[in-house]
C-alpha positions as CSV (number, residue, x, y, z in Angstrom):
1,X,84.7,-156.1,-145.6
2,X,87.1,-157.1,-148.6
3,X,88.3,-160.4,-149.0
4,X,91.6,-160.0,-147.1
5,X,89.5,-158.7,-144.2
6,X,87.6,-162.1,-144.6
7,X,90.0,-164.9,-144.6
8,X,91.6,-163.1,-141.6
9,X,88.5,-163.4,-140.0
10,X,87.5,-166.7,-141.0
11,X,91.3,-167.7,-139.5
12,X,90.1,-165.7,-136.2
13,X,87.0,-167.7,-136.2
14,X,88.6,-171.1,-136.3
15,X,90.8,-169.9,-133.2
16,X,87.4,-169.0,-131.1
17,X,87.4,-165.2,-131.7
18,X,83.5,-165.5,-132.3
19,X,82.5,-161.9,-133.3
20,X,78.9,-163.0,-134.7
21,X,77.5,-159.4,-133.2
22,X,79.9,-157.4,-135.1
23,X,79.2,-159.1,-138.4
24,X,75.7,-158.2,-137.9
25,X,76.3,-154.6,-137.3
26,X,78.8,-154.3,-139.5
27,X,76.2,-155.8,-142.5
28,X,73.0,-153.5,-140.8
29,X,75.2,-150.0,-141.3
30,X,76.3,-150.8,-144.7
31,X,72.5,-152.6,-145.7
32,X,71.6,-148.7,-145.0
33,X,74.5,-147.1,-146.4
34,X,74.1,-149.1,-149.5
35,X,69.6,-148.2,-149.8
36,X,70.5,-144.8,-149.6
37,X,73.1,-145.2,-152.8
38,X,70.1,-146.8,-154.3
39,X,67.4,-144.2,-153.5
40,X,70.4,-141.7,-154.9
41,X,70.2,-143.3,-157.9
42,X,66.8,-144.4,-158.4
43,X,66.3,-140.6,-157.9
44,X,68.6,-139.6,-160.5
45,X,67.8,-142.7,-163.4
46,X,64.3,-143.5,-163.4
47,X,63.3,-141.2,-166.0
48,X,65.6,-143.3,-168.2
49,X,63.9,-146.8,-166.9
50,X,60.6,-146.9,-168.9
51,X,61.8,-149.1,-170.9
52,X,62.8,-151.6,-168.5
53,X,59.9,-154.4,-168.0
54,X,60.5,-155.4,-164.9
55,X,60.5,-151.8,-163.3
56,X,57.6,-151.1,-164.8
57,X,55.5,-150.8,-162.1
58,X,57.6,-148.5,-160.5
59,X,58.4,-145.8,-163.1
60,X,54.8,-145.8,-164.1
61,X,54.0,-145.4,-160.2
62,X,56.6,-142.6,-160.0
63,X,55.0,-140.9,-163.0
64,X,51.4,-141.2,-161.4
65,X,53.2,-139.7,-158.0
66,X,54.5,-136.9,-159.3
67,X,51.0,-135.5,-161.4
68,X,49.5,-136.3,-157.7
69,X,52.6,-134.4,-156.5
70,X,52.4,-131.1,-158.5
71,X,48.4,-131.0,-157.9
72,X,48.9,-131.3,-154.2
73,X,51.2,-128.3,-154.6
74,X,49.4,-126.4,-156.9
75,X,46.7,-126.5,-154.3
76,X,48.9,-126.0,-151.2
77,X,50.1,-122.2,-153.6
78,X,46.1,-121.6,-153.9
79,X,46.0,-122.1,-149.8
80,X,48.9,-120.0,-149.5
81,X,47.7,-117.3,-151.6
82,X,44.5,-117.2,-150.0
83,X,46.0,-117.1,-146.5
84,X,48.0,-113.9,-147.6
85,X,45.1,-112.8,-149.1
86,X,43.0,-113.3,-145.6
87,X,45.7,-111.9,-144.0
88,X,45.6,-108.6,-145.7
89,X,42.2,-108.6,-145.5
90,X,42.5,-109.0,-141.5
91,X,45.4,-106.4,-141.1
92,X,42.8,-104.0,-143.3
93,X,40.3,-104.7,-140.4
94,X,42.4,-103.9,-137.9
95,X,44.3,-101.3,-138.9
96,X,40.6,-99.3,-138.6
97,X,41.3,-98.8,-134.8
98,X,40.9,-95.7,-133.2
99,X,43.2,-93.0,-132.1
100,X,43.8,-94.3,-129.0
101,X,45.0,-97.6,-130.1
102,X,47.8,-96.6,-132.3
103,X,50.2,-96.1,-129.9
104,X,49.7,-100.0,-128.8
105,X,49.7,-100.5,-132.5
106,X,53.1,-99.3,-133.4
107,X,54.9,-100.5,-130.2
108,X,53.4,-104.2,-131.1
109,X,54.4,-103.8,-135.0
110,X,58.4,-103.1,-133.8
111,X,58.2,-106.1,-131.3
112,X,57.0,-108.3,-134.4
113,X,59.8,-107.0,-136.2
114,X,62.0,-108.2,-133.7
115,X,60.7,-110.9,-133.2
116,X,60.9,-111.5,-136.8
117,X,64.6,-111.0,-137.5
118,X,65.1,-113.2,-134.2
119,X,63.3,-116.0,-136.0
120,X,65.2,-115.3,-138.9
121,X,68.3,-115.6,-136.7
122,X,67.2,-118.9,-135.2
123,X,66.7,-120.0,-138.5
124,X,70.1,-119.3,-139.9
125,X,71.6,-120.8,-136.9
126,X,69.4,-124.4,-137.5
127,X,70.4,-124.3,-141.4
128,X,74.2,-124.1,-140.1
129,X,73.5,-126.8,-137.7
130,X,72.2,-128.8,-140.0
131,X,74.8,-128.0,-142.1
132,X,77.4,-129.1,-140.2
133,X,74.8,-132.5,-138.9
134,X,75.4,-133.3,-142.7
135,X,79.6,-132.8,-142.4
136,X,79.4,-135.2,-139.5
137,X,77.4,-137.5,-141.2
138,X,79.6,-137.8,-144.0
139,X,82.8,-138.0,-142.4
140,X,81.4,-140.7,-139.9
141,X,80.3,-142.7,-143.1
142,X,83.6,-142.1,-144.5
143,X,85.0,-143.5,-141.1
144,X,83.0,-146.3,-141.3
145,X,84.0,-147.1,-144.9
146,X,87.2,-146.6,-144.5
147,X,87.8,-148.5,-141.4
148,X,87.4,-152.2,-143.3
149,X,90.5,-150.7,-145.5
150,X,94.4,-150.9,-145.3
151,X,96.2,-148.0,-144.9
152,X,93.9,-145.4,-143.4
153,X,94.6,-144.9,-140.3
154,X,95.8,-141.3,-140.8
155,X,92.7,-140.6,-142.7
156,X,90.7,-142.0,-139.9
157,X,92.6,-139.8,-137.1
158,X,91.9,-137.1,-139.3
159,X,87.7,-137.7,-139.7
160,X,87.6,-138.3,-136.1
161,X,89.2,-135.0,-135.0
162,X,87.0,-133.2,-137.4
163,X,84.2,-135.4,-135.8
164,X,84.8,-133.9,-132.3
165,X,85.2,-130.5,-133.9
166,X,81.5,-131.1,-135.3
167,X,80.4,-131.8,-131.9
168,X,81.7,-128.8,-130.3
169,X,80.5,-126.6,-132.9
170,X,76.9,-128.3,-132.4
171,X,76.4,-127.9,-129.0
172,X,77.2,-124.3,-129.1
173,X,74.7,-123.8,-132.3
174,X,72.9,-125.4,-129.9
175,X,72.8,-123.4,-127.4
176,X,72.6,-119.8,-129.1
177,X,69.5,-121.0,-130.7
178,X,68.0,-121.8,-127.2
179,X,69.1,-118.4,-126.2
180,X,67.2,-116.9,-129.8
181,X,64.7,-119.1,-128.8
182,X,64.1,-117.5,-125.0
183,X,64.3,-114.2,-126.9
184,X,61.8,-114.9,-129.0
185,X,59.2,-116.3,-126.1
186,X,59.8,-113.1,-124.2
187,X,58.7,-111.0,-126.9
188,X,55.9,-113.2,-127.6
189,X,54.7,-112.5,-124.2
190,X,55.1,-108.7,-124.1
191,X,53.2,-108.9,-127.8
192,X,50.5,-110.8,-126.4
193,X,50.0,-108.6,-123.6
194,X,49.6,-105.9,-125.7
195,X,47.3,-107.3,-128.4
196,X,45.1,-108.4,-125.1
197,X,45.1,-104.5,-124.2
198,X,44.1,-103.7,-128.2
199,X,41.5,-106.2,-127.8
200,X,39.5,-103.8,-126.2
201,X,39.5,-101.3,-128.8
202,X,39.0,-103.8,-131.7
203,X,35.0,-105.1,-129.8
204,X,33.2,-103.5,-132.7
205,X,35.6,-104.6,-135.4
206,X,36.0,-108.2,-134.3
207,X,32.5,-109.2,-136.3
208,X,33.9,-107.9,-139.5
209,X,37.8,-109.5,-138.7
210,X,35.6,-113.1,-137.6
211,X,35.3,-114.0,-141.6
212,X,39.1,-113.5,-142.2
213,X,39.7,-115.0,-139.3
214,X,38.0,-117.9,-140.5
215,X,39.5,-117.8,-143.7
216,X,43.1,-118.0,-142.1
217,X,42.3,-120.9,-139.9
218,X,41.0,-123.0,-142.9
219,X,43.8,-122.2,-145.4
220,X,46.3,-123.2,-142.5
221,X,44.8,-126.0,-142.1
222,X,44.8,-127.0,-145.6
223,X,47.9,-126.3,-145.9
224,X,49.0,-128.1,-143.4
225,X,47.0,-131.2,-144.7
226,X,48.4,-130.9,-147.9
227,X,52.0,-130.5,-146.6
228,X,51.1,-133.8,-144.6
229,X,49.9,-135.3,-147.8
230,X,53.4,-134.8,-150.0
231,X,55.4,-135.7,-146.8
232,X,53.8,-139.0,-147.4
233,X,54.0,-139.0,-151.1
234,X,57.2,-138.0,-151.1
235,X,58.2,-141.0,-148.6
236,X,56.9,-143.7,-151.1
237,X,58.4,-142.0,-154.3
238,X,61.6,-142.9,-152.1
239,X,60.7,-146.0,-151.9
240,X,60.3,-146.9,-155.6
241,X,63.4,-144.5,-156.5
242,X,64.9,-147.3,-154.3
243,X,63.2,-150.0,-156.2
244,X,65.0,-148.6,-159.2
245,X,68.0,-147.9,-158.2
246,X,68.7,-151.5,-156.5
247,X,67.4,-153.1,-160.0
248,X,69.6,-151.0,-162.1
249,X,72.4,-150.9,-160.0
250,X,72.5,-154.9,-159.9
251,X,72.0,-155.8,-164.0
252,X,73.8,-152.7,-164.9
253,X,76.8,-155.3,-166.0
254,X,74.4,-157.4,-167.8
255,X,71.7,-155.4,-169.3
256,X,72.3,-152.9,-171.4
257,X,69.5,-150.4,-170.9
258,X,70.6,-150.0,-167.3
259,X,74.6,-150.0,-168.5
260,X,73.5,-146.8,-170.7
261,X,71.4,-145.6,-167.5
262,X,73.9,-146.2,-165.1
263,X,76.8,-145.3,-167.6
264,X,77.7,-141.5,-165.9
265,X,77.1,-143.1,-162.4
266,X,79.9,-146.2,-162.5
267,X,81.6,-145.0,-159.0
268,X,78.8,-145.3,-157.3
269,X,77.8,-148.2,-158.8
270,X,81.1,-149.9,-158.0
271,X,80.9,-148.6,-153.9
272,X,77.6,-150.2,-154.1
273,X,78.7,-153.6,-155.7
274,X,81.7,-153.4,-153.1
275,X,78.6,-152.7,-149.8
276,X,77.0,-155.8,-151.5
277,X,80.2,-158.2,-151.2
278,X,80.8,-157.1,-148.1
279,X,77.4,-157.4,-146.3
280,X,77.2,-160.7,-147.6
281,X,80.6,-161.6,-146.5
282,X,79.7,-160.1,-143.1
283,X,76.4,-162.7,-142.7
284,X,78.5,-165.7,-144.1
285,X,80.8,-165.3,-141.1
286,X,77.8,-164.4,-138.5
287,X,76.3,-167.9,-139.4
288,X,79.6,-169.6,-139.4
289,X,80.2,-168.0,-135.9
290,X,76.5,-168.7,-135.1
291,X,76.8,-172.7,-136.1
């Protein structure tokens, strides 16, 4: 919403072309748009904020943050070092089986191999579709930025073909991944069968495999506690590089320690000035409309 785009629709409005619901949306996409500018910036900046007073709070929270950040991951190598350890220790154990078992043995290592590289597959195939989720993402941003402007509707065709081009190339990531992913279950199932018929073999060893057994289950689940932990530090460090980012973004024209911070960063600071003008245009004409 630029300032041509608003006195045509503050002429509209005065004819009865009440479009309060579109304001709204129109302000809501670029309110998000513009906090994710902000939390791109505070991310990039803060370390250059300590000087600024009324920040404080944040950059020194940020600071605290990340020492609880790299202990939690210091601690979450320790678990994953002792889980490979404990998984050595268990393959050791059962790689003590009898004669009879080794047959069973091999056949189940090459189906975890397979199994393997089809994970690996899957996984390729996700990181390309999110790959491509990012692509759409940006060119339906772009779209939606571009669509308050003059003279870009050709762009606009262009970001919407590519759009539908995204989709299709989606849905069939989408579905070769299910079909990895039926793959993968059937070998799972012809594994466990096996490793049931192994079991057998294993009676006398499973007292001496119970303690790395044991050892496995708690590092996974410290691991997985402390992967829960920084998920959730990780969410408010976002919030304060956001903090940051909106504070430094909005005095960078008046205050000179956050000119010099934001010096290397003046486009986006001008597309974030620009969201600013234009989601407050956008809820001056919703009230109007509304009064």
């Amino acid at each position: 919403m630029n300032s041509s785009r608003y006195m045509i629709a503050r002429l509209a409005l005065s004819f009865g072309l009440n479009r309060k619901t579109k304001r709204l949306s129109e302000a809501a996409d670029e309110m998000h748009i513009l906090r994710q500018a902000e939390e791109i910036l505070g991310e990039d900046v803060w370390e250059q904020a300590e000087e600024i007073e009324e920040i404080s709070v944040e950059y020194w929270t940020l600071r605290k943050l990340i020492l609880k950040q790299r202990e939690l991951e210091d601690a979450l190598g320790k678990a994953g070092a002792i889980l490979d350890t404990s998984h050595e220790e268990r393959n050791a154990v059962l790689n003590e089986t009898n004669q009879a078992c080794l047959a069973l043995e091999k056949k189940r290592d090459e189906l975890i191999g397979h199994s393997e590289a089809l994970i690996a597959e899957r996984d390729r195939v996700i990181a390309r579709a999110q790959q491509i989720r990012r692509k759409f993402d940006a060119s339906r941003t772009k779209v939606q930025v571009l669509s308050g402007e003059d003279n870009t509707h050709e762009i606009i065709k262009s970001e919407r073909k590519k759009l539908a081009a995204y989709k299709v190339d989606f849905a069939s990531l989408k579905e070769v991944r299910d079909e990895v992913g039926e793959k993968i279950q059937k070998l799972d199932d012809r594994i466990t069968k096996i490793e049931a018929a192994i079991a057998e073999d294993r009676k006398k060893l499973r007292v001496e495999a119970s303690s790395a057994y044991q050892s496995i289950g708690k590092a996974n689940r410290d691991r997985s506690k402390l992967s829960a932990e920084i998920g959730l530090l990780e969410i408010e460090m976002k919030h304060h590089h956001c903090e940051i980012g909106r504070y430094v973004s909005n005095h960078a024209g008046t205050d000179p320690v956050c000119a010099k911070i934001c010096r290397d960063h003046a486009h986006l600071i001008a597309q974030m000035q620009s969201l600013r003008s234009s989601i407050a245009l956008n809820h001056k004409l919703a009230a109007m409309a509304g009064a």
